[in-house]
C-alpha positions in Angstrom: 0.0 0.0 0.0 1.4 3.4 -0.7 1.7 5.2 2.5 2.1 8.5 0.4 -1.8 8.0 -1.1 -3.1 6.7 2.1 -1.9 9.7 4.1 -3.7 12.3 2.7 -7.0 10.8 3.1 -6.6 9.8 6.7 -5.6 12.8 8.2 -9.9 14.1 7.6 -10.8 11.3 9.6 -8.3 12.1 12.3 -9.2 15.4 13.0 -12.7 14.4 12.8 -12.3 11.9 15.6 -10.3 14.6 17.5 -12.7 17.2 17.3 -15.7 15.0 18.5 -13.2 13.7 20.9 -12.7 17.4 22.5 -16.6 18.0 22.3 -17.3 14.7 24.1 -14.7 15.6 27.1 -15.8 19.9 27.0 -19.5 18.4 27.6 -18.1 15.9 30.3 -16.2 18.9 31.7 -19.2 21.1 31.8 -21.5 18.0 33.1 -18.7 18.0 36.2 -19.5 21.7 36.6 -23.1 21.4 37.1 -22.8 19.0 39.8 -22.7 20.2 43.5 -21.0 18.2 45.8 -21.9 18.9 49.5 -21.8 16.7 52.6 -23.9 16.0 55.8 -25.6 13.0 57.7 -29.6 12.0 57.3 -31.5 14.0 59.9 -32.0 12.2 63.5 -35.7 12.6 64.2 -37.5 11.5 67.0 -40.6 12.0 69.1 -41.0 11.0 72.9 -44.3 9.4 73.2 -45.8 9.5 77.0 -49.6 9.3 78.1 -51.9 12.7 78.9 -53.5 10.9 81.6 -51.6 9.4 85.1 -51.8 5.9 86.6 -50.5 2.4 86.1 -49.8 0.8 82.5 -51.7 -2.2 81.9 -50.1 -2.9 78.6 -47.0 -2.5 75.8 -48.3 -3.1 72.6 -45.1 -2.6 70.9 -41.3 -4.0 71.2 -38.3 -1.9 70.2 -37.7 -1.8 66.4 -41.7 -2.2 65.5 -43.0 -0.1 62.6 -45.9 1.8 63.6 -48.3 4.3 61.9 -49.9 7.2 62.5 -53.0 6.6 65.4 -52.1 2.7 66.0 -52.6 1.9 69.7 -49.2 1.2 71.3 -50.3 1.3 75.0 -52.8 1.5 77.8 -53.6 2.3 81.3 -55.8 0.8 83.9 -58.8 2.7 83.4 -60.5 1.7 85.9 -61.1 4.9 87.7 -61.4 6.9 84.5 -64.1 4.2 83.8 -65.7 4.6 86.9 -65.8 8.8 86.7 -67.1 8.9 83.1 -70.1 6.7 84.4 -70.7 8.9 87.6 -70.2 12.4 84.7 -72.8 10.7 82.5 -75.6 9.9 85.4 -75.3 13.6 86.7 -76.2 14.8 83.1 -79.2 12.2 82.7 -80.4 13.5 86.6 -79.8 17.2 85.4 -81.9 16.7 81.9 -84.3 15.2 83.9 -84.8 18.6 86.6 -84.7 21.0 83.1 -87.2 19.3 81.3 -89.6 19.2 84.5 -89.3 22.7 84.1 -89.6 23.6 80.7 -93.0 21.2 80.8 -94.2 23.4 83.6 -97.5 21.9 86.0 -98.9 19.2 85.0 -102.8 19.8 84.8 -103.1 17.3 88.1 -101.1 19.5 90.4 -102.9 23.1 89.4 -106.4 21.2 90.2 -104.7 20.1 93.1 -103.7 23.7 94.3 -106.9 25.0 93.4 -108.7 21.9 95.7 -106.4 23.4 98.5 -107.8 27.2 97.6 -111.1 25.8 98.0 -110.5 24.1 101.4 -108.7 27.4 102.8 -111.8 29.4 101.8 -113.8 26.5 103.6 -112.0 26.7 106.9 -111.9 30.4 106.7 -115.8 30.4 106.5 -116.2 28.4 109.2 -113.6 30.5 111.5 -115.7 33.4 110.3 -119.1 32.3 111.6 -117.1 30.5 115.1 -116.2 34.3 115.6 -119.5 35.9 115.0 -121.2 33.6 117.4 -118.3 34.2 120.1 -118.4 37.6 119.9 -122.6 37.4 120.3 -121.5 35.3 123.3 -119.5 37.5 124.7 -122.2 40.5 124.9 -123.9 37.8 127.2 -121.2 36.9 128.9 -121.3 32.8 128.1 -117.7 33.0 127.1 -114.8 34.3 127.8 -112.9 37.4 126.4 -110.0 34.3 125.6 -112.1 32.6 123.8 -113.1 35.1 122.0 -110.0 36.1 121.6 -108.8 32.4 119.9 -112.1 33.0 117.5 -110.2 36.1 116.8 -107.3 34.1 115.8 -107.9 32.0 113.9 -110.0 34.0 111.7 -106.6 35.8 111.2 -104.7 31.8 110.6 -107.2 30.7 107.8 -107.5 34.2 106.3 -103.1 34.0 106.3 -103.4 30.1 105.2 -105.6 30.9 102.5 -103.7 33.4 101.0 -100.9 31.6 101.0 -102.5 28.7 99.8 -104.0 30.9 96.7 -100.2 32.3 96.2 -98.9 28.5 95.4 -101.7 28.3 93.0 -101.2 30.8 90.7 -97.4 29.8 91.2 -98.7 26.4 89.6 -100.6 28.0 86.6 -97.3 29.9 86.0 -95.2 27.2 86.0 -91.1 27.9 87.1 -89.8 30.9 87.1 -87.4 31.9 83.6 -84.4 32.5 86.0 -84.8 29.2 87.4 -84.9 27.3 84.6 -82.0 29.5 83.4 -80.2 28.2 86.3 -81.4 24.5 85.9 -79.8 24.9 82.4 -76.5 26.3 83.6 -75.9 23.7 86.0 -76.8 20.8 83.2 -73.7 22.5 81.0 -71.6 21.9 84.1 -72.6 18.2 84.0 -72.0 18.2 80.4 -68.5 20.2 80.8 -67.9 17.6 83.7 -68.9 14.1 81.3 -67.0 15.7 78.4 -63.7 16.1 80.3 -64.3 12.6 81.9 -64.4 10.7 78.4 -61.1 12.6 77.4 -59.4 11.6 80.5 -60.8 8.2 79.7 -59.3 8.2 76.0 -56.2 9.6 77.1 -55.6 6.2 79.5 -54.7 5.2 75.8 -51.6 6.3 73.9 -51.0 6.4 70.2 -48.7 6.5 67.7 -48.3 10.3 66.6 -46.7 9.8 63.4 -45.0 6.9 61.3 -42.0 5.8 62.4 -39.9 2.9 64.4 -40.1 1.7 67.7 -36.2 2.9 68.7 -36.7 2.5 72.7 -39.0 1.1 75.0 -38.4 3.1 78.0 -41.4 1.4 80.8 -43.2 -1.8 81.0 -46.4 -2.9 81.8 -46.6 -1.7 86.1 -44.9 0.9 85.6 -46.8 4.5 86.8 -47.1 6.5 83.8 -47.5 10.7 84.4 -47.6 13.1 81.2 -43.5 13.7 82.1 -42.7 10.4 81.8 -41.8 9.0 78.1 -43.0 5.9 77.4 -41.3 5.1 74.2 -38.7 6.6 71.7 -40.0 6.8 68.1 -37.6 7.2 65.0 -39.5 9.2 62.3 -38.1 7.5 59.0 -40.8 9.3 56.5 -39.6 11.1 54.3 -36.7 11.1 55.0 -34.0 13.7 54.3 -30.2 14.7 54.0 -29.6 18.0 56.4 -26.2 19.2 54.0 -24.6 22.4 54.2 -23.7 24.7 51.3 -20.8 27.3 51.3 -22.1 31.0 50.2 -20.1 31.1 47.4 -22.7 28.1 45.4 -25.7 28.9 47.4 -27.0 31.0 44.3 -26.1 27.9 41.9 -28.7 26.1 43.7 -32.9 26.3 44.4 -35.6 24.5 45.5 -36.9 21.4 43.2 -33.1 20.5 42.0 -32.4 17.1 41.5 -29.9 15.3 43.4 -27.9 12.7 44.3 -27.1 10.9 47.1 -24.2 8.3 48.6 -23.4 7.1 51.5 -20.8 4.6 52.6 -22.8 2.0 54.3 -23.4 1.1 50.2 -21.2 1.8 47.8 -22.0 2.6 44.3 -25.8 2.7 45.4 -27.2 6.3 44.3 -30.6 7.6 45.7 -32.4 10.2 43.9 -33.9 12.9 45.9 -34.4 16.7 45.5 -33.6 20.0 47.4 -36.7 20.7 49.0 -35.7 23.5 51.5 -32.8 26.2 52.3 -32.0 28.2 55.1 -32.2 32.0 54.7 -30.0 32.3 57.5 -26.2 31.7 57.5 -24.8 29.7 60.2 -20.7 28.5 61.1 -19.6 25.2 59.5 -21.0 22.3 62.1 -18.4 20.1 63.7 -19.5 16.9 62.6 -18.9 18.2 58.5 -15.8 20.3 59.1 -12.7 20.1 57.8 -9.3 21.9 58.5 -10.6 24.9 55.4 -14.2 25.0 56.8 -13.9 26.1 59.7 -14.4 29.4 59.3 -16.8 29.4 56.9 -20.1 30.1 56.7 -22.7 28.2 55.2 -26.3 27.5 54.9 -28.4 24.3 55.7 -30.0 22.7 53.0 -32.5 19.5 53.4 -32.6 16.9 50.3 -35.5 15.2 50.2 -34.7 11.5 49.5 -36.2 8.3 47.9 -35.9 5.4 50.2 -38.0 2.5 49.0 -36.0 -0.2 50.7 -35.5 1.1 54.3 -31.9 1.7 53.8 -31.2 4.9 55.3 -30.8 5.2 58.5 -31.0 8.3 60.8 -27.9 10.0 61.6 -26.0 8.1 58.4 -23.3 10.2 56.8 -24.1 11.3 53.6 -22.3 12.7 50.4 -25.1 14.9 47.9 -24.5 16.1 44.9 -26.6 18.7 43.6 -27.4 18.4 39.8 -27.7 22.6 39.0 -28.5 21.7 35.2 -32.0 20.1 36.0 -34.8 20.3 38.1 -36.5 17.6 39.8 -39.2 16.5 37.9 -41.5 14.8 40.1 
């Protein structure tokens, strides 16, 4: 082959190949340049549970390491006394309806005839004291009795003529029915009874504790006989959803970066293993460098906390982890 006729036509094909070879590693380059690398641990959150109510728990419901979600029973209290003032709350309130709607019903049609059969005796009795004092005091002018009895006619004209108009008082009182600032009243007290049972069924449902949120069982601080008191943690829960990256970026990229960017993230528990997430908040306050990310040239510096959202299907990342993110700045998160 003549190397002199050959030549000529391959130098074309090298430069070609160089050329796409410089565009393939200036795009690489640039590719490098949009990525963010940052570093910091998954957040540690936790919640301690402990019951609203005091006494002595009657059961654990859930062991150390347990997944549990949101409202799921993990534990009770004897209840018994709760039990036994929600009863005693509820019977006041039944007692109490009972007095208000006597009231608001007014007399029933048996007592007013009633009262007005005891008008009708009064007036009776008062007749008849009436005409026992006329005939004492004709008596009298005679001198057949004497000025004490006459004087006893006298009064008890004045007894039935009081009894009677008392009597007549309690019947009208009866055709009126209660007064309006005594059913008022009777209606005032029934709210405290119903104040009183509503607090009592609370106290009752909080001899219960639940789950406040989704999470894992990460200590079991008291067993069942333990006494229980609203300071007193019961359990330790991990909250593992979502979970999220707390990372820290220098000022000098923190205006390469904004919420919805896509991102990467490593750790070295398994290598090679990439979870997508995406920047889904940023400090707008500055803060020093935190000891557990620094590094002999960050110690001075000033950064600002950034949260990456993360996708953790398989249970994987745990809290506190350490965590490497890169920050894709050349796309944002699509989801």
């Amino acid at each position: 082959m003549d190397m002199k006729k050959v030549l000529p036509k391959a130098v074309p094909a090298l430069l070609l190949i160089a050329g796409i070879g410089g565009v393939l590693i200036f795009r690489h380059e640039q590719e490098i340049s949009k990525r963010l690398t940052f570093y910091g641990n998954v957040d540690i959150r936790q919640i301690q549970t402990a019951f609203y109510s005091t006494g002595r728990i009657q059961q654990m419901l859930a062991r150390e390491g347990d997944a549990v979600t949101n409202g799921q029973l993990i534990a009770e209290l004897d209840a018994t006394r709760y039990e036994a003032a929600a009863a005693k709350a509820e019977a006041q309130v039944a007692m109490q309806q009972q007095v208000v709607a006597r009231m608001l019903a007014g007399s029933r049609p048996e007592e007013i005839v009633q009262a007005q059969a005891r008008v009708r005796e009064a007036e009776a009795a008062l007749t008849d004291a009436l005409q026992k004092q006329v005939r004492a005091q004709a008596l009298a002018k005679e001198e057949y009795v004497s000025q004490q009895q006459l004087d006893d006619a006298r009064t008890a004209v004045d007894t039935k003529r009081a009894n009677l108009e008392a009597v007549r008082q309690s019947a009208e009182l009866a055709v009126l029915g209660p007064r309006k600032e005594d059913i008022a009243a009777a209606q005032a007290q029934l709210s405290v009874y119903e104040a009183a049972l509503k607090l009592a069924k609370q106290e009752l449902a909080d001899s219960k504790l639940y789950a406040p949120a989704d999470g894992i069982i990460q200590n079991r601080i008291l067993e069942p006989g333990d006494m229980a008191s609203p300071q007193s943690p019961v359990y330790t829960l991990a909250l593992n959803n979502p979970v999220w990256v707390r990372a820290y970026v220098p000022e000098p990229d923190l205006g390469k970066i904004s919420a919805g960017l896509r991102a990467e993230v490593r750790t070295d528990s398994f290598p090679g293993k990439v979870y997508e997430g995406w920047v889904g908040y940023i400090s707008p306050s500055s803060e020093f460098t935190p000891k557990q990310v620094e590094t002999t040239d960050l110690r001075t510096r000033l950064v600002y906390q950034v949260r990456i959202y993360v996708k953790n299907p398989q249970n994987e990342l745990r809290l506190g982890m350490p965590a490497t993110v890169k920050i894709l700045t050349g796309s944002a998160q699509e989801n």
